[in-house]
C-alpha positions in Angstrom: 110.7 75.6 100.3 109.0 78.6 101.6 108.7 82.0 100.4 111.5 83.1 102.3 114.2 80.9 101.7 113.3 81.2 97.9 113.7 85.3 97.5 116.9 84.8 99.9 118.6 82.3 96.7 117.0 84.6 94.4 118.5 87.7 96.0 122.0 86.1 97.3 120.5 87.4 100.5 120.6 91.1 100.0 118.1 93.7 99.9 116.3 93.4 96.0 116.7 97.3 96.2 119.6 98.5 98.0 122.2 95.4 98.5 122.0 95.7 102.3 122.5 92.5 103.9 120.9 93.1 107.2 116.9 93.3 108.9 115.9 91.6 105.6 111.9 90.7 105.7 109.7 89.4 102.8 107.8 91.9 101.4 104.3 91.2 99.4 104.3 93.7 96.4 100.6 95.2 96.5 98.1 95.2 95.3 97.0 91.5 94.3 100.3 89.5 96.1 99.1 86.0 97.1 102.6 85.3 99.2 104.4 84.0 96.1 108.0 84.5 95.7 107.3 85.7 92.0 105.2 88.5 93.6 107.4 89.3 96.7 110.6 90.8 97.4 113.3 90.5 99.9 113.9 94.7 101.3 116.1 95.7 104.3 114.1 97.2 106.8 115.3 101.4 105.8 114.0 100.2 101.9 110.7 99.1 103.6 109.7 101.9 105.8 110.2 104.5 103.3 108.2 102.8 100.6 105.4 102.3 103.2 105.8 105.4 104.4 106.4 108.4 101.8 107.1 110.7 104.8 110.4 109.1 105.6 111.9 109.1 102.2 115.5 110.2 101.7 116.1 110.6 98.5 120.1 110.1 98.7 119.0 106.4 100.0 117.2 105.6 96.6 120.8 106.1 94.1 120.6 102.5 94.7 117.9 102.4 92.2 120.3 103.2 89.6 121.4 99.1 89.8 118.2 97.2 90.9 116.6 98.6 87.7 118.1 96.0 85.9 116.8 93.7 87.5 114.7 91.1 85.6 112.5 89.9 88.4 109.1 91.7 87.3 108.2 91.9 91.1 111.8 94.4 91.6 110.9 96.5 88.5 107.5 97.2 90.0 109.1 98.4 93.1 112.0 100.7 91.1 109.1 102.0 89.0 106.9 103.3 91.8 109.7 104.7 94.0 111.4 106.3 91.0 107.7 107.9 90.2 107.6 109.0 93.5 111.2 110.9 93.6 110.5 112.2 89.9 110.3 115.7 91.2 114.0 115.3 91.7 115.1 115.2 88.4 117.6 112.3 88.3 114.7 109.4 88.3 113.2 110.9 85.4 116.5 109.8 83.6 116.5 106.6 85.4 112.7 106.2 83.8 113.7 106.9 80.7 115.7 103.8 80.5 113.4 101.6 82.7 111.6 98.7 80.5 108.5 97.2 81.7 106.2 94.7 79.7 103.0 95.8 79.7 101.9 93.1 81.9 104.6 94.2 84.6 103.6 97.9 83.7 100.0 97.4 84.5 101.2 96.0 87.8 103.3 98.9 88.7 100.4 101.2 87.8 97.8 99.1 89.9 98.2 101.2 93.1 97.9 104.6 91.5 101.5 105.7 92.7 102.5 108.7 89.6 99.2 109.6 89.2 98.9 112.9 91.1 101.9 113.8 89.1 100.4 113.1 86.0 97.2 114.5 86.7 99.1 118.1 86.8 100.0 118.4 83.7 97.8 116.1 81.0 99.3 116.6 77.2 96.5 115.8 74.9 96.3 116.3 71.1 94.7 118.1 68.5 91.5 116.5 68.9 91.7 115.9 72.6 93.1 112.5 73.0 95.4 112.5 76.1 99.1 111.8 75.0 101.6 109.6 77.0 105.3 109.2 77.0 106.2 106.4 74.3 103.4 107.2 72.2 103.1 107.8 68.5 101.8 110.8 66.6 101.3 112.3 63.6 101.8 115.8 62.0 99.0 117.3 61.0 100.6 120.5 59.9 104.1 121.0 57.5 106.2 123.0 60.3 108.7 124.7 60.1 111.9 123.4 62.6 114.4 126.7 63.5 117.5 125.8 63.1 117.4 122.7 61.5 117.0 123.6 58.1 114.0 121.4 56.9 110.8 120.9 57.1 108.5 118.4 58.7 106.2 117.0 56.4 102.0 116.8 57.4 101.8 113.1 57.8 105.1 112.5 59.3 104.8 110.0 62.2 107.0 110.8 65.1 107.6 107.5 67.5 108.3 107.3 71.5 107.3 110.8 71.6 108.6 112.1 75.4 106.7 114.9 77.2 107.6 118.1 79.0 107.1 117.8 82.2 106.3 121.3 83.0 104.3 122.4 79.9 101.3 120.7 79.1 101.3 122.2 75.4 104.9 120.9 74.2 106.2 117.4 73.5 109.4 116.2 72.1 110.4 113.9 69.7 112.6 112.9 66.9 112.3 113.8 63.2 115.1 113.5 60.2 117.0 112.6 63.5 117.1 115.6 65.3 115.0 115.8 68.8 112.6 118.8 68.6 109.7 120.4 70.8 106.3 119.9 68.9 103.0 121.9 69.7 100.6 119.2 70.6 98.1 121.2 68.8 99.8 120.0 65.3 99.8 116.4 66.5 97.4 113.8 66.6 97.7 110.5 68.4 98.5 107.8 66.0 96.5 104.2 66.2 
């Protein structure tokens, strides 16, 4: 059976992306696809001239995303994680991330080409002792602090779990403590092992 006729019984012929059912092609996800159906996808031709070409991207197009994230054909969640890294200046994907799952062997994939990195390399949160922090990562207080309007204190010591970063402010992260999501100085964090 070729390549083909496997992602279009896998896919119930429809775009892996957007559901269209028309100008359907078989498209190798870079950057290490031998032709495989477990590393291909089956895209509408609209889905596979905007990921090819990030000039042509129309946001509105991409709500599809919304469904094929949950997906669990590794090949599709590589593609959904690179084009919602891509629109994460819009605000919405970043939600849509949020919820996205990747194993780390899917994750590596999706992070093989580079796509997110210019974005990342804006704004880098690192910790008290320079360590460079990502979203999902765990930390630890170094400092009791204070939290306004909470009414308690965060204990030195405390470990704070899938911390999430701000975006625009390369100082602040946020995570959860006593079960209340606050913004944390990453210079009273460090990265936890």
């Amino acid at each position: 059976m070729s390549t083909e006729d496997e992602l279009q019984i896998r896919s119930g012929s429809k775009c892996e992306l957007c559901g269209a059912a028309e100008s359907l092609t078989v498209y190798e996800v870079p950057p290490d696809s031998n032709g495989r159906a477990d590393q291909c996808v089956l895209l509408c031709e609209i889905c596979r001239e905007q990921i090819e070409d990030p000039e042509l991207v129309d946001t509105h197009h991409w709500r599809c995303l919304n469904d094929s994230m949950w997906s669990q054909v590794p090949a599709v969640q590589v593609l959904v994680w690179r084009m919602l890294k891509r629109l994460s200046t819009e605000g919405w994907p970043l939600d849509l991330l949020d919820m996205l799952y990747l194993d780390e062997t899917t994750q590596a994939w999706a992070k093989a080409t580079g796509e997110g990195k210019h974005d990342e390399a804006l704004v880098k949160h690192v910790d008290s002792n320079g360590a460079v922090l990502e979203a999902g990562d765990s930390v630890t207080l170094i400092k009791d602090l204070n939290v306004k309007g909470a009414n308690f204190t965060a204990k030195r010591g405390t470990t704070v779990r899938e911390i999430s970063l701000v975006a625009d402010n390369p100082e602040h992260i946020e995570g959860r403590i006593n079960g209340q999501q606050i913004v944390i100085l990453t210079k009273f964090v460090k990265k936890a092992n």
